[in-house]
Chimera marker file (.cmm) of the C-alpha trace (Angstrom):
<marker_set name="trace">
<marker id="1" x="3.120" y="-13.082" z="9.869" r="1" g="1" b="0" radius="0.5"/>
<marker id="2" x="0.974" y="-9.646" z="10.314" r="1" g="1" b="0" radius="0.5"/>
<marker id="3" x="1.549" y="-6.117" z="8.904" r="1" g="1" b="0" radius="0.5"/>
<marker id="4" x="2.006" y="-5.563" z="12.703" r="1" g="1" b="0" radius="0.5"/>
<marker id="5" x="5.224" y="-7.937" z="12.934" r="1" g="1" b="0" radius="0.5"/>
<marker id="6" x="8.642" y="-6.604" z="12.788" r="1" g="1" b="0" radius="0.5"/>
<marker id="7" x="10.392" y="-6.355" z="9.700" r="1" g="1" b="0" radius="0.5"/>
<marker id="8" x="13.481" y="-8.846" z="10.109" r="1" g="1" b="0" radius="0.5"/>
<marker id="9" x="16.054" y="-8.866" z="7.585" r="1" g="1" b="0" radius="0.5"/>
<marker id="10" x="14.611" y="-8.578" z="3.681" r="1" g="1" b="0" radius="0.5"/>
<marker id="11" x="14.456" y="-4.667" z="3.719" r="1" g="1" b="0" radius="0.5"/>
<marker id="12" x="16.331" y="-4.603" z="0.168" r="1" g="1" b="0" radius="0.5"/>
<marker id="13" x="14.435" y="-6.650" z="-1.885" r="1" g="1" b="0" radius="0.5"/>
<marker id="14" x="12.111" y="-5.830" z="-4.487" r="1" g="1" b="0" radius="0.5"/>
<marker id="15" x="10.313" y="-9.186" z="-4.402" r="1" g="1" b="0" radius="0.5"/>
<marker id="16" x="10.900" y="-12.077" z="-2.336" r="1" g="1" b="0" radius="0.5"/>
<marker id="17" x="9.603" y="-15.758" z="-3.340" r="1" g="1" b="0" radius="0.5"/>
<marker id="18" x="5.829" y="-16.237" z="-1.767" r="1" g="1" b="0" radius="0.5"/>
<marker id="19" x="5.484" y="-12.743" z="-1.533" r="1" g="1" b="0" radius="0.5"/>
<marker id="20" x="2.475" y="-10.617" z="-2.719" r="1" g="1" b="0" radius="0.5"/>
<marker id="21" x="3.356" y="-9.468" z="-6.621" r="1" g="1" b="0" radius="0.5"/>
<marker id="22" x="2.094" y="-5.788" z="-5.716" r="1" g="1" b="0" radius="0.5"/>
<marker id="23" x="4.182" y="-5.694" z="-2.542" r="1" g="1" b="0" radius="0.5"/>
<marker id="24" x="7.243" y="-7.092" z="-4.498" r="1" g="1" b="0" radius="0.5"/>
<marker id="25" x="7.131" y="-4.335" z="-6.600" r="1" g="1" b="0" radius="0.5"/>
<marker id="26" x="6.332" y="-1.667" z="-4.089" r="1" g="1" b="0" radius="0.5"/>
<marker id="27" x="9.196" y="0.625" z="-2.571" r="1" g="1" b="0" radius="0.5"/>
<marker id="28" x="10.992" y="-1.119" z="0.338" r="1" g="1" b="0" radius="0.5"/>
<marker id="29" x="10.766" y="2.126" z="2.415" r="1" g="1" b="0" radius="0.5"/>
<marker id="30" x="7.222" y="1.582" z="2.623" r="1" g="1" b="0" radius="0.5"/>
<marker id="31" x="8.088" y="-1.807" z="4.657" r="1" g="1" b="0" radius="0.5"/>
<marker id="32" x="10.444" y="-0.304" z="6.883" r="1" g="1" b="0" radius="0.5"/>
<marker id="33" x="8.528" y="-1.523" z="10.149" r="1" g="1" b="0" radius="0.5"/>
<marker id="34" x="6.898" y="-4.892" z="9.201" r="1" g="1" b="0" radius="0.5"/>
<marker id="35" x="7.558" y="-7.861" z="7.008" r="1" g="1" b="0" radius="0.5"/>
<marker id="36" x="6.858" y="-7.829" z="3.600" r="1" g="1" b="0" radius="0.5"/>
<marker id="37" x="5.743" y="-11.428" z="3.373" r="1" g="1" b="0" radius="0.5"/>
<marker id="38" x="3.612" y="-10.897" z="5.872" r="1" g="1" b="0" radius="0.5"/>
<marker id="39" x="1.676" y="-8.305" z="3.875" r="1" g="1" b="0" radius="0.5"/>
<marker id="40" x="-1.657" y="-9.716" z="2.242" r="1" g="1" b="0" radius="0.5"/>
<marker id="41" x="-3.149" y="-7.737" z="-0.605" r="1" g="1" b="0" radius="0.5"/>
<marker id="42" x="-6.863" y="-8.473" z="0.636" r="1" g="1" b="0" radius="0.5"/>
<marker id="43" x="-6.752" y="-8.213" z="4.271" r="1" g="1" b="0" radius="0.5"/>
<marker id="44" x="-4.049" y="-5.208" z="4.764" r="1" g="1" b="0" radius="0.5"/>
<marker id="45" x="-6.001" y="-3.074" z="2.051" r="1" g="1" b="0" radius="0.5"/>
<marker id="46" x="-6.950" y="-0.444" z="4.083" r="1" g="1" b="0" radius="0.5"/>
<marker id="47" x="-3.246" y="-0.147" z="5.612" r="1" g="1" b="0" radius="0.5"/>
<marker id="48" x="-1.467" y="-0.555" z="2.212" r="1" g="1" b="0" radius="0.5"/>
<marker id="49" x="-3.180" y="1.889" z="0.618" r="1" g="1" b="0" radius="0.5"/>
<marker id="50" x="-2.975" y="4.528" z="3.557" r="1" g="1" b="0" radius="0.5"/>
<marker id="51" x="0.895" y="3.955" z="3.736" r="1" g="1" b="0" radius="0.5"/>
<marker id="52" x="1.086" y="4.491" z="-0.479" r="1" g="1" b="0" radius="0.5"/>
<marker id="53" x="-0.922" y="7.648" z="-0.429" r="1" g="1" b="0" radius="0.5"/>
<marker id="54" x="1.235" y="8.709" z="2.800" r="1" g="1" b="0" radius="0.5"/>
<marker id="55" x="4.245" y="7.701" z="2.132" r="1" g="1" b="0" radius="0.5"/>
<marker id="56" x="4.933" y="6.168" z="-1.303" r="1" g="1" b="0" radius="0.5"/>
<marker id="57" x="6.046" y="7.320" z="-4.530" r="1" g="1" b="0" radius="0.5"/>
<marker id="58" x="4.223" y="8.097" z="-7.669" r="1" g="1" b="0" radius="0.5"/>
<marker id="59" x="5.637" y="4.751" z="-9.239" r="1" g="1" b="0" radius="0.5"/>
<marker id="60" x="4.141" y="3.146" z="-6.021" r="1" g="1" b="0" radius="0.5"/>
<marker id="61" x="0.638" y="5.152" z="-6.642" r="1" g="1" b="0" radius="0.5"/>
<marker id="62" x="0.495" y="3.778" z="-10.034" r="1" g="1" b="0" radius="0.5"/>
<marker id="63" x="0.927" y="0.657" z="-8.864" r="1" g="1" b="0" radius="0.5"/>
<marker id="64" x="-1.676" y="0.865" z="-6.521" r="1" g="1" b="0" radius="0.5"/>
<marker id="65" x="-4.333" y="2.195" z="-8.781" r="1" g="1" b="0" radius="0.5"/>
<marker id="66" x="-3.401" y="0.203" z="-11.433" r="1" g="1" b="0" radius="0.5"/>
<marker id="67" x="-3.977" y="-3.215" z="-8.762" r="1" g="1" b="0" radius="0.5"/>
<marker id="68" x="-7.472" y="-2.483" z="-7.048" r="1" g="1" b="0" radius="0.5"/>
<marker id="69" x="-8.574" y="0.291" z="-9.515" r="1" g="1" b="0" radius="0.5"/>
<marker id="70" x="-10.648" y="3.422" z="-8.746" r="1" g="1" b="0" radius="0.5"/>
<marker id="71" x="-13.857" y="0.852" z="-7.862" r="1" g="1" b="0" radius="0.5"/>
<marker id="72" x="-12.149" y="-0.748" z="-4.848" r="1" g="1" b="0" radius="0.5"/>
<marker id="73" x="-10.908" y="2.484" z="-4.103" r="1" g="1" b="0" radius="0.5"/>
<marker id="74" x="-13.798" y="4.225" z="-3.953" r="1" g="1" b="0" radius="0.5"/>
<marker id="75" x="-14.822" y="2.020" z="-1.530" r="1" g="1" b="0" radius="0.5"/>
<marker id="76" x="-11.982" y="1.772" z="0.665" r="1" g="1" b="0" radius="0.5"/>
<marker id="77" x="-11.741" y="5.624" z="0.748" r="1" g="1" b="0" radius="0.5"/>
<marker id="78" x="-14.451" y="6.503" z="3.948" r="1" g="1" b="0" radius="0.5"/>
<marker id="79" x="-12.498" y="3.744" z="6.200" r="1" g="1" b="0" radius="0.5"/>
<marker id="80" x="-8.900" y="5.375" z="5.712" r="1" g="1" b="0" radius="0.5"/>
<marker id="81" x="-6.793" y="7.463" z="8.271" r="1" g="1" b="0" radius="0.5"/>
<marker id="82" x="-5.492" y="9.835" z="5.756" r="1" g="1" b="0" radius="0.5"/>
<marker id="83" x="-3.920" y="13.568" z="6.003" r="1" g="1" b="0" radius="0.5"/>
<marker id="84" x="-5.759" y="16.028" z="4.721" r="1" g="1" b="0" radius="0.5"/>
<marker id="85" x="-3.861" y="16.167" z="2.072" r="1" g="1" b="0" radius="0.5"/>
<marker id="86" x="-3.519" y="12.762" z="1.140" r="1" g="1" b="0" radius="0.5"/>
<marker id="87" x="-7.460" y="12.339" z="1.392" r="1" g="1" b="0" radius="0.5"/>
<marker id="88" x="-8.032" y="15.419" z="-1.135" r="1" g="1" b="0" radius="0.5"/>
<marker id="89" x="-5.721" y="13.558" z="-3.698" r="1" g="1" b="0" radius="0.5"/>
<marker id="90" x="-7.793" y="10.464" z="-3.530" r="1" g="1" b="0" radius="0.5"/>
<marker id="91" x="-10.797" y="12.479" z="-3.174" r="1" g="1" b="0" radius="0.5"/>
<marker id="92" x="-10.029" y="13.814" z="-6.687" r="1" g="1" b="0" radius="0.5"/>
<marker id="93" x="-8.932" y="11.189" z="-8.238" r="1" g="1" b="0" radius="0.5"/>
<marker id="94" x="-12.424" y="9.127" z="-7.026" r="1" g="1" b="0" radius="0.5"/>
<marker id="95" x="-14.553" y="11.926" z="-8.324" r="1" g="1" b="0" radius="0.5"/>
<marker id="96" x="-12.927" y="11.949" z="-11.974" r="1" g="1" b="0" radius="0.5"/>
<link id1="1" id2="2" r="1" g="1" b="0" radius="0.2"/>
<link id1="2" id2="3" r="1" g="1" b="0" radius="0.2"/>
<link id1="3" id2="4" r="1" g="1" b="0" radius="0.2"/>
<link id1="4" id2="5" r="1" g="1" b="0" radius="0.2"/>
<link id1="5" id2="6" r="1" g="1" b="0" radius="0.2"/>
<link id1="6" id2="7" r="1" g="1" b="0" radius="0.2"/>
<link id1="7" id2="8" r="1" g="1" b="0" radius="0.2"/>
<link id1="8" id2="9" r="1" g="1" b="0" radius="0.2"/>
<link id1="9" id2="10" r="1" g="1" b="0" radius="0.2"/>
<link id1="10" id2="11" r="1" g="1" b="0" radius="0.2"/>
<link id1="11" id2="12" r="1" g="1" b="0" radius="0.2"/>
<link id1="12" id2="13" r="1" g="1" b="0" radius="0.2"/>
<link id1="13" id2="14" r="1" g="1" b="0" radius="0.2"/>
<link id1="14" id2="15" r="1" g="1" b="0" radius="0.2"/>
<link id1="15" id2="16" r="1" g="1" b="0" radius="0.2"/>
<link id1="16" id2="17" r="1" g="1" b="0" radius="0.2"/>
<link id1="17" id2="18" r="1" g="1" b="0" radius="0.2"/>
<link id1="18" id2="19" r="1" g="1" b="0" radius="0.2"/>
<link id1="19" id2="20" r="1" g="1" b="0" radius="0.2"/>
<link id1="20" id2="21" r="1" g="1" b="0" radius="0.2"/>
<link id1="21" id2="22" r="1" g="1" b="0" radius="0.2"/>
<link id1="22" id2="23" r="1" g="1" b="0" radius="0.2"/>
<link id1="23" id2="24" r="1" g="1" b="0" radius="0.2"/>
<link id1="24" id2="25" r="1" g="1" b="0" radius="0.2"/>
<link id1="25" id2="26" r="1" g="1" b="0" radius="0.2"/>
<link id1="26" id2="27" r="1" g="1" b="0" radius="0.2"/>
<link id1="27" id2="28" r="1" g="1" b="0" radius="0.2"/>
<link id1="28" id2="29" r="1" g="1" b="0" radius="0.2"/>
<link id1="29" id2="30" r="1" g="1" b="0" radius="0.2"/>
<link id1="30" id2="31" r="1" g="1" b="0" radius="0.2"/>
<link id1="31" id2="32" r="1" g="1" b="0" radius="0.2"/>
<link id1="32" id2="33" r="1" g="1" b="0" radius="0.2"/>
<link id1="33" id2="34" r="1" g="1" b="0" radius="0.2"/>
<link id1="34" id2="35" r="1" g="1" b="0" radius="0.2"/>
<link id1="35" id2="36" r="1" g="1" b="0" radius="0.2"/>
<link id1="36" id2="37" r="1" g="1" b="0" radius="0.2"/>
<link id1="37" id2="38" r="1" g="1" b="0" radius="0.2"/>
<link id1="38" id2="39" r="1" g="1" b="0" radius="0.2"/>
<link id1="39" id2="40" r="1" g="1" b="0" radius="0.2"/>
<link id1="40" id2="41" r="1" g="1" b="0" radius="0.2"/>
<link id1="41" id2="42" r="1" g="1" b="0" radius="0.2"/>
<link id1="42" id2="43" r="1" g="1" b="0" radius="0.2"/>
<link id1="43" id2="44" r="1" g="1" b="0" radius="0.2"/>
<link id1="44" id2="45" r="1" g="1" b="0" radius="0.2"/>
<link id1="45" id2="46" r="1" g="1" b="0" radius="0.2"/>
<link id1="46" id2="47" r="1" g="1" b="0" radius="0.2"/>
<link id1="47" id2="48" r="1" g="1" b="0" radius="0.2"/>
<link id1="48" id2="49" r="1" g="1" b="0" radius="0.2"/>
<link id1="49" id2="50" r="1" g="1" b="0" radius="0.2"/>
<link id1="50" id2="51" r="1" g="1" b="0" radius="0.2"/>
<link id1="51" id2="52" r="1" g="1" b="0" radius="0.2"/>
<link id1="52" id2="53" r="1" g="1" b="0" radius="0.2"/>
<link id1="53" id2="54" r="1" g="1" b="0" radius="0.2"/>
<link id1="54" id2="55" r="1" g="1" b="0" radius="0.2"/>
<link id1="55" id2="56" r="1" g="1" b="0" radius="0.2"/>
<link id1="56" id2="57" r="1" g="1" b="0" radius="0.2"/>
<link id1="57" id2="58" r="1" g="1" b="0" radius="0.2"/>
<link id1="58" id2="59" r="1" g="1" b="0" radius="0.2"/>
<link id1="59" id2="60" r="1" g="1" b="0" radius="0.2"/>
<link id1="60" id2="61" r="1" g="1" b="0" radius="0.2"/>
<link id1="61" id2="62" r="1" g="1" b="0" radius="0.2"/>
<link id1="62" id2="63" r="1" g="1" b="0" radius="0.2"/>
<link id1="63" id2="64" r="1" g="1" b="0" radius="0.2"/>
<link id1="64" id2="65" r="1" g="1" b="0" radius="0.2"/>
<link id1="65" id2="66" r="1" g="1" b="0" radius="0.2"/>
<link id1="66" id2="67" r="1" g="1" b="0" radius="0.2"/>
<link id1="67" id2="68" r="1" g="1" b="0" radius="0.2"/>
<link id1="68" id2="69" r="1" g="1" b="0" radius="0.2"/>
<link id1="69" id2="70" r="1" g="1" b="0" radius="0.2"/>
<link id1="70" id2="71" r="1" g="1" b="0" radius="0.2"/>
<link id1="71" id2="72" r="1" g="1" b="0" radius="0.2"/>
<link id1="72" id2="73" r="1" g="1" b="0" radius="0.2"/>
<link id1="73" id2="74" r="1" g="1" b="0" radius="0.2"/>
<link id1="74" id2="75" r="1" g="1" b="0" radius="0.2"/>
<link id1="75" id2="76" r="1" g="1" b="0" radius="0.2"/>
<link id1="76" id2="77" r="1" g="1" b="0" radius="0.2"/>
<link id1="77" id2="78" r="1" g="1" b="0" radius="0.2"/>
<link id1="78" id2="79" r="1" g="1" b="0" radius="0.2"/>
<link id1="79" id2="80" r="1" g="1" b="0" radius="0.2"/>
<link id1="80" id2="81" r="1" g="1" b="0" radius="0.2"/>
<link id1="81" id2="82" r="1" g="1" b="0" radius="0.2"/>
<link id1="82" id2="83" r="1" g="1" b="0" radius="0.2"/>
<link id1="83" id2="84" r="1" g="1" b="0" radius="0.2"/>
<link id1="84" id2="85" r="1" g="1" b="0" radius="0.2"/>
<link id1="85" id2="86" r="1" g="1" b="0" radius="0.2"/>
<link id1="86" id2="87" r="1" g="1" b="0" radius="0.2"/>
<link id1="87" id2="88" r="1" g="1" b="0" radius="0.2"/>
<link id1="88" id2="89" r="1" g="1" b="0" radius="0.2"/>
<link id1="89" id2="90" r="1" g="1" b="0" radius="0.2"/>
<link id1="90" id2="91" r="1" g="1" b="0" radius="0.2"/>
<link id1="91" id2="92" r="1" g="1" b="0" radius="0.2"/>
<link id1="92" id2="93" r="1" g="1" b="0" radius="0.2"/>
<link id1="93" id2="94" r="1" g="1" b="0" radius="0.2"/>
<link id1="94" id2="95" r="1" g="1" b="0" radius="0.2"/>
<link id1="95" id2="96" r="1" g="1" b="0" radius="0.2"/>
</marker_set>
């Protein structure tokens, strides 16, 4: 399944069997519109990390930075949809 599919059923767990580790230990809000299994690491980069900086917690930032580091962010950054105030936050934190 794709980020795009329709979350069906798992919305409380923290991490289900075959599932990403990251994602496991992400905030099930995050998932509220697509399955969590169906989340890869690799090819929903770009989407994961718009939906942490937009939506997540700081536990779920720390996470995320701790998992691709500020080198894979760095060059994810110019391909993300963020809001402007989402985009200054990375932008800082790229720049450090």
């Amino acid at each position: 399944m794709c980020v795009e599919s329709v979350l069906a059923g798992n919305q409380g767990l923290l991490y289900i069997s075959g599932m990403d580790k990251l994602v496991g230990q992400l905030s099930p809000s995050l998932f509220w519109d697509v399955d969590q299994q169906g989340v890869d690491t690799k090819k929903n980069a770009r989407w994961l990390v718009e939906r942490v900086l937009q939506r997540g917690t700081w536990e779920d930032w720390s996470l995320l930075r701790e998992f691709y580091g500020k080198t894979e962010l760095r060059l994810l950054a110019p391909r993300l949809k963020l809001d402007a105030k989402s985009a200054n936050f990375l932008r800082l934190y790229c720049t450090q």
